[in-house]
C-alpha positions in Angstrom: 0.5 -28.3 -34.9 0.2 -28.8 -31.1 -2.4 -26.3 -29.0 -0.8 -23.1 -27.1 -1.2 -24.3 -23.5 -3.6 -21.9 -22.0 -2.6 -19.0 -19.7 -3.2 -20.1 -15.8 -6.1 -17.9 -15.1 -7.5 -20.3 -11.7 -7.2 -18.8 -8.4 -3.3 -19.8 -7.6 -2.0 -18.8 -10.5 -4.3 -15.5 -10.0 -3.2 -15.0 -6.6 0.5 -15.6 -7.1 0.3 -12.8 -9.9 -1.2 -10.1 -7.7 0.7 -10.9 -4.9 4.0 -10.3 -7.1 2.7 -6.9 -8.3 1.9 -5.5 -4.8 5.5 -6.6 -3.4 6.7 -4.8 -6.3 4.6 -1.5 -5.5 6.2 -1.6 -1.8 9.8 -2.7 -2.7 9.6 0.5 -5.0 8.9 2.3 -2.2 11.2 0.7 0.3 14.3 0.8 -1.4 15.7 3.9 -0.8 14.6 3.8 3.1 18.2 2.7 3.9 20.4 4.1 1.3 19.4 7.6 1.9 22.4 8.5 3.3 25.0 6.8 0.5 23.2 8.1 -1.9 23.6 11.7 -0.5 27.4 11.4 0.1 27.8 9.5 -3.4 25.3 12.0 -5.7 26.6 15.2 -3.6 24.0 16.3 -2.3 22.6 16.9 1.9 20.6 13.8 3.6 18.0 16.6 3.2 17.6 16.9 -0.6 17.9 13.1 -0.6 15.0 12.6 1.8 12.7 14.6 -0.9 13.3 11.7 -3.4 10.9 9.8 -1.6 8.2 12.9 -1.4 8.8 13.2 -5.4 7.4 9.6 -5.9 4.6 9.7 -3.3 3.7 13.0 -5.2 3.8 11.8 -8.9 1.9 8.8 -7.6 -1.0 11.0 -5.8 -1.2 12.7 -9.1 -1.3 9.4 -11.0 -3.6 8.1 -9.2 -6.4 10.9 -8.9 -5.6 11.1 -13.2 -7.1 7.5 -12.8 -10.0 8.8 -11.1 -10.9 11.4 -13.8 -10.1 9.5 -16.9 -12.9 8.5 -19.5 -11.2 5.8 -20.9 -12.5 2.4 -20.7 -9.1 0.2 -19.8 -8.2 -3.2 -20.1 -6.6 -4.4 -16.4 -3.8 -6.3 -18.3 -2.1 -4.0 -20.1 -2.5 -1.5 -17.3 -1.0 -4.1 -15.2 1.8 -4.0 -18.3 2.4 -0.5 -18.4 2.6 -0.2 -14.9 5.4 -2.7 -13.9 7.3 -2.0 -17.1 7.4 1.8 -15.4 8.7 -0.1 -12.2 11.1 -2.0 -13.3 12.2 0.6 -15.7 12.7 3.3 -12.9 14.6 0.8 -10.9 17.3 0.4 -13.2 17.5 3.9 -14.4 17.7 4.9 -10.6 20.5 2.1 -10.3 22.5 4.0 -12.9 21.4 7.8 -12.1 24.8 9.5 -12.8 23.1 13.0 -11.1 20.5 13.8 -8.5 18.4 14.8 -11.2 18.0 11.5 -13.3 17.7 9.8 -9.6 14.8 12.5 -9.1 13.5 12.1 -12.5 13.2 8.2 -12.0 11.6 8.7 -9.2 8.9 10.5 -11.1 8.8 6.9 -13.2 8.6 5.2 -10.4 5.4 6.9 -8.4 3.6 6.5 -11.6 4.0 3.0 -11.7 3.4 2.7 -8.2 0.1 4.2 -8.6 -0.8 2.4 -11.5 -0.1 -1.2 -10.2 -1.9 0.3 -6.8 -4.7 0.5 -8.7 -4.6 -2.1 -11.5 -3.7 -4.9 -9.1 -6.6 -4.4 -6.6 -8.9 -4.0 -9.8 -8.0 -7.4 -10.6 -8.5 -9.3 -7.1 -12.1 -8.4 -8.0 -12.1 -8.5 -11.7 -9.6 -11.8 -12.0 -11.2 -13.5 -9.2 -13.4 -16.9 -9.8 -17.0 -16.6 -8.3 -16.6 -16.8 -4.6 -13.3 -17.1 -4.6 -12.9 -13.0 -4.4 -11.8 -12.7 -0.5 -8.7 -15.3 -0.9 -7.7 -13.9 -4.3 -8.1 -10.4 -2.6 -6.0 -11.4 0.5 -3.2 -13.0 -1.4 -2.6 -9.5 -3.6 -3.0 -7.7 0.0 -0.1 -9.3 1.8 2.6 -8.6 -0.6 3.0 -5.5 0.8 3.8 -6.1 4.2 5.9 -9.3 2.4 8.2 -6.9 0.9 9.0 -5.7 4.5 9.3 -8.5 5.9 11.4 -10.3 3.2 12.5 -7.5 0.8 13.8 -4.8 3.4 16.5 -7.3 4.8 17.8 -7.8 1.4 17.9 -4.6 0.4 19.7 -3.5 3.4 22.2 -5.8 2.6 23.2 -5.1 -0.9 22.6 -1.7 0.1 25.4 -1.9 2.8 27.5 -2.7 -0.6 26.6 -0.5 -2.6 23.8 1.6 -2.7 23.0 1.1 -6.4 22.3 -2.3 -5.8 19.5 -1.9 -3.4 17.4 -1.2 -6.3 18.0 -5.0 -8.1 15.2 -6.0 -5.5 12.1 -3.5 -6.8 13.4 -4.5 -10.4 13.9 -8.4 -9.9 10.0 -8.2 -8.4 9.4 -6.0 -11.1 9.8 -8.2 -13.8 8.8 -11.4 -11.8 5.4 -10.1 -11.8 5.4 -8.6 -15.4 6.1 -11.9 -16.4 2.9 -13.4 -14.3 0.4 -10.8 -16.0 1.9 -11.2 -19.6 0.7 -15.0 -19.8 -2.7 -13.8 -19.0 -5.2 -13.2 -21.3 -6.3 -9.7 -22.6 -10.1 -9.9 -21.1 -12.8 -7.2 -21.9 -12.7 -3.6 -21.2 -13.4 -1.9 -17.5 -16.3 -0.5 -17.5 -16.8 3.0 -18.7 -15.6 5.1 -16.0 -18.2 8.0 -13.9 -16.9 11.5 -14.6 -15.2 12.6 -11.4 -17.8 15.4 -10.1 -20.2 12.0 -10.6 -17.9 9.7 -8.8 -17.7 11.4 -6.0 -21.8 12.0 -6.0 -22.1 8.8 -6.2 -24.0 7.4 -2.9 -21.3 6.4 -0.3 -18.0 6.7 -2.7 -16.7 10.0 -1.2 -17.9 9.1 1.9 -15.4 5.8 1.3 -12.6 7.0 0.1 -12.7 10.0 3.2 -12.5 7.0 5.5 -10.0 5.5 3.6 -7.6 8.4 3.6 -8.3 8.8 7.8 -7.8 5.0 8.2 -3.9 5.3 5.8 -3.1 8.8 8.0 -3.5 6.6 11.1 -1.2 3.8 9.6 1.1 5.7 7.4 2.1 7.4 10.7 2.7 4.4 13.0 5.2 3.0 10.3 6.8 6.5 9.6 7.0 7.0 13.1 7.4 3.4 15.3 11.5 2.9 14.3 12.2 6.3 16.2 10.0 5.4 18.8 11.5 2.4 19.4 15.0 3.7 19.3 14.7 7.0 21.0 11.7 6.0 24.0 13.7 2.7 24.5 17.5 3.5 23.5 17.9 0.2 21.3 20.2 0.6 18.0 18.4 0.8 14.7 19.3 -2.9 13.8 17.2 -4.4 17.3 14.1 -1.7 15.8 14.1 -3.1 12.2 14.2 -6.4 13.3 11.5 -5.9 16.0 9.5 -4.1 13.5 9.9 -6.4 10.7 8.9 -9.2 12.6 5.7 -7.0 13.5 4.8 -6.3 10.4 3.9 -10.5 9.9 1.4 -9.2 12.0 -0.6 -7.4 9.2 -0.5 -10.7 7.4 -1.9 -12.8 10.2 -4.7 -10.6 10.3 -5.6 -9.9 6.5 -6.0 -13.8 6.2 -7.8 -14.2 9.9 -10.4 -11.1 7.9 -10.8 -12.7 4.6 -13.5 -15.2 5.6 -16.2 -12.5 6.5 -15.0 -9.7 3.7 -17.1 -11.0 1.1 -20.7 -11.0 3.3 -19.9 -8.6 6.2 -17.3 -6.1 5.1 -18.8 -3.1 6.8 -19.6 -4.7 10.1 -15.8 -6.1 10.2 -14.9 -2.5 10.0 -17.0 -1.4 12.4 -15.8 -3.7 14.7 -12.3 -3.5 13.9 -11.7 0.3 13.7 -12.3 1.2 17.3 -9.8 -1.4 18.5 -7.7 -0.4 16.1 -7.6 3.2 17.4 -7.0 2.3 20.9 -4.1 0.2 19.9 -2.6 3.2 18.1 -2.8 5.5 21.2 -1.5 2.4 23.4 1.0 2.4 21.0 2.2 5.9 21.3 1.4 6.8 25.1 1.9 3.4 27.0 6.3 2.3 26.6 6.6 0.2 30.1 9.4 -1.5 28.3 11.0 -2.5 24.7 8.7 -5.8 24.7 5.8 -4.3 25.3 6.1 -2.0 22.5 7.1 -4.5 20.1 4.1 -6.4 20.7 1.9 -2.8 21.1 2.6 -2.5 17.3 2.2 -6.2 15.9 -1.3 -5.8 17.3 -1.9 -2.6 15.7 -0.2 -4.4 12.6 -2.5 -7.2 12.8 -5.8 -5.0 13.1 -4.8 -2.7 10.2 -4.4 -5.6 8.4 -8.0 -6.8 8.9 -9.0 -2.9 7.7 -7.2 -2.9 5.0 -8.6 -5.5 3.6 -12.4 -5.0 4.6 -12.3 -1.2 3.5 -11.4 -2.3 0.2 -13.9 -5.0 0.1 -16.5 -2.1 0.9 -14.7 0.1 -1.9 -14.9 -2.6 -4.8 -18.6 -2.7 -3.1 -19.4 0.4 -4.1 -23.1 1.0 -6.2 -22.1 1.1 -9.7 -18.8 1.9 -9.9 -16.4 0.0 -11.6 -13.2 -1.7 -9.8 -10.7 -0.1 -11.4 -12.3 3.7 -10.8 -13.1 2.4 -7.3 -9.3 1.3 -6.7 -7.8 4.0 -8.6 -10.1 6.7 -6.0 -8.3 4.3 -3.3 -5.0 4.6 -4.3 -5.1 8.5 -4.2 -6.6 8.0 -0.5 -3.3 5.8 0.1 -1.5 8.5 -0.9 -2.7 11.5 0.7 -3.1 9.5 3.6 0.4 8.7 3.9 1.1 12.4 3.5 -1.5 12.8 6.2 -0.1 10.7 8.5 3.2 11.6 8.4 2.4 15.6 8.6 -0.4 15.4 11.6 1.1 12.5 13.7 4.6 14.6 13.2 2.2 17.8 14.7 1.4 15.3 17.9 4.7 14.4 18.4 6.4 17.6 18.8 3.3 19.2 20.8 3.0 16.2 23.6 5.9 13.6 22.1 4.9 10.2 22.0 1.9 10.8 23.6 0.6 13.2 21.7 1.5 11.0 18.3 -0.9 8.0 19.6 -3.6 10.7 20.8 -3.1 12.0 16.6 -3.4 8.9 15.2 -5.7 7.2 16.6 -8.0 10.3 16.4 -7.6 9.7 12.6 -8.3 5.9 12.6 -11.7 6.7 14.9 -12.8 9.1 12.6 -12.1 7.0 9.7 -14.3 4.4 11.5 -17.0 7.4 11.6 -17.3 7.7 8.1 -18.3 4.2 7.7 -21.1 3.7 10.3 -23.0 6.1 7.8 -24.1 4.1 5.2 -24.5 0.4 4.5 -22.7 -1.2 1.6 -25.3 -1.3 -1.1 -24.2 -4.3 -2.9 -21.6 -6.7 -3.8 -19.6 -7.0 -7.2 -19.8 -10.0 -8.5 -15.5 -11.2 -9.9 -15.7 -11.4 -13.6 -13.2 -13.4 -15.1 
């Protein structure tokens, strides 16, 4: 009887799984940025009520997320990988076929969860899947699916969108189930380490300190991208189409410089951050209080995409850094930052923006990305974690 071929498990194969789940976690998220309006006039309900959808899953995944942080249970990445993207995919179709508001609200619920769980699960695995020294590529391949799923999946889900807005969501599924099928040839591997209680986590030397700097460092983000389309169109009078494709271009930005970072994230993590974050703040308030012109703006923000991107991935190097704490708890503490940072973000640098308009947005943000850079320069990353496989 001839041999099961093995499951790929080498750094591609690795990579190309881990990107797929993180495209899937933002093309969740992105999919009802353009239908919101549809699916108000089609569910009968006000643009209002149909803007909370999107507060219902960034809620259910905060709370997913921090129930990560707390559990005891030892996990095995895989089949929280499983159970993750099977919740994706799942809410995807059952928010394709929603006959009410409510089902659309309650597979939103689904859909958070997931979001939080994959969050977590597939930075985990960038450390845990990795081969030895082969962490920062595997690390930077899972990173940039995000921003991918702007810059290839937003398009497409306008456009079925503009059809109907029910199929918008065939993108988040289709990536769904693309990646599910990428994690299910993999092999079970050993348990995650038993996770620290909570109150212990967050005594542990330099986590809470970390995961502070990671929530200041998302605010700072989360607001340029809730915030740069309505820049764009209202400081510069350019129709929403000339934005998102200005923007989306931008975002390639964040991928240019998570791959430019990944050659030092593995032996200088913390100094990358220290250098990066203070540029990155003054890009944000260039961003926000210097329009000369439509061009200039464009290319503010594709800088400030490409130096987040070079954050991101450092400050998550530090995290899976972290003295004796496990990647998974580690992650998991990062993904609630994510959250409440976005929540952050979109609250404080809304705050700037109607006290001193654009102005005062930059001056916001980039107060948040300096601090975030503050809580860094504290401590010194006490050790690497070595990828198991």
């Amino acid at each position: 009887m001839p041999l099961l071929p093995r499951p790929p498990t080498g750094p591609v194969a690795t990579s190309a799984t881990l990107f797929a789940c993180l495209f899937a976690v933002q093309a969740s998220l992105l999919a009802l940025t353009p239908i919101l309006t549809p699916v108000a006039q089609d569910l009968g309900v006000p643009d209002t009520a149909a803007g909370l959808l999107r507060a219902v899953s960034g809620a259910a995944a905060a709370a997913v997320a921090i129930a990560l942080v707390a559990t005891r249970r030892r996990r095995r990445l895989r089949e929280l990988l499983i159970a993750g993207l099977t919740l994706l995919a799942g809410s995807a179709l059952a928010s394709a076929v929603a006959p009410t508001y409510l089902v659309l609200a309650a597979a939103q619920v689904a859909l958070g969860a997931g979001v939080a769980i994959v969050l977590a699960g597939g930075m985990a695995a960038a450390a845990r899947w990795a081969p030895p020294g082969r962490r920062a590529q595997v690390l930077s391949w899972a990173l940039v699916g995000q921003p991918s799923a702007w810059i290839a999946g937003m398009p497409v889900i306008g456009i079925l969108g503009q059809q109907n807005w029910r199929l918008a969501w065939l993108v988040p599924m289709t990536a769904s189930l693309l990646a599910l099928a990428g994690t299910i040839r993999r092999e079970t591997g050993a348990p995650e380490p038993e996770p620290h209680p909570a109150r212990a986590l967050v005594r542990r030397p330099g986590a809470a300190r970390w995961a502070l700097g990671e929530l200041l460092a998302y605010g700072g983000w989360a607001g340029v991208l809730v915030y740069c389309g309505s820049l764009l169109t209202g400081a510069h009078g350019v129709s929403v189409a000339a934005a998102g494709l200005a923007l989306g271009g931008g975002a390639a930005g964040f991928v240019v410089g998570t791959m430019l970072a990944r050659r030092w994230v593995d032996r200088a993590a913390r100094p990358l951050l220290l250098a990066v974050g203070p540029a990155l703040a003054v890009m944000t308030l260039v961003f926000g209080a210097l329009r000369p012109s439509f061009a200039f703006s464009v290319a503010a923000f594709a800088l400030v995409a490409l130096l987040s991107g070079a954050r991101v991935i450092a400050g998550s190097a530090v995290g899976l850094d972290l003295d004796g704490v496990g990647p998974l708890q580690s992650m998991s503490l990062r993904a609630t930052s994510v959250q409440l940072g976005y929540l952050a973000g979109s609250v404080l640098g809304g705050a700037g923006l109607a006290v001193a308009g654009w102005t005062g947005l930059g001056v916001v943000l980039a107060a948040l990305t300096l601090a975030s850079t503050a809580t860094v320069a504290r401590r010194p990353v006490s050790r690497l974690v070595k990828a198991g496989a």
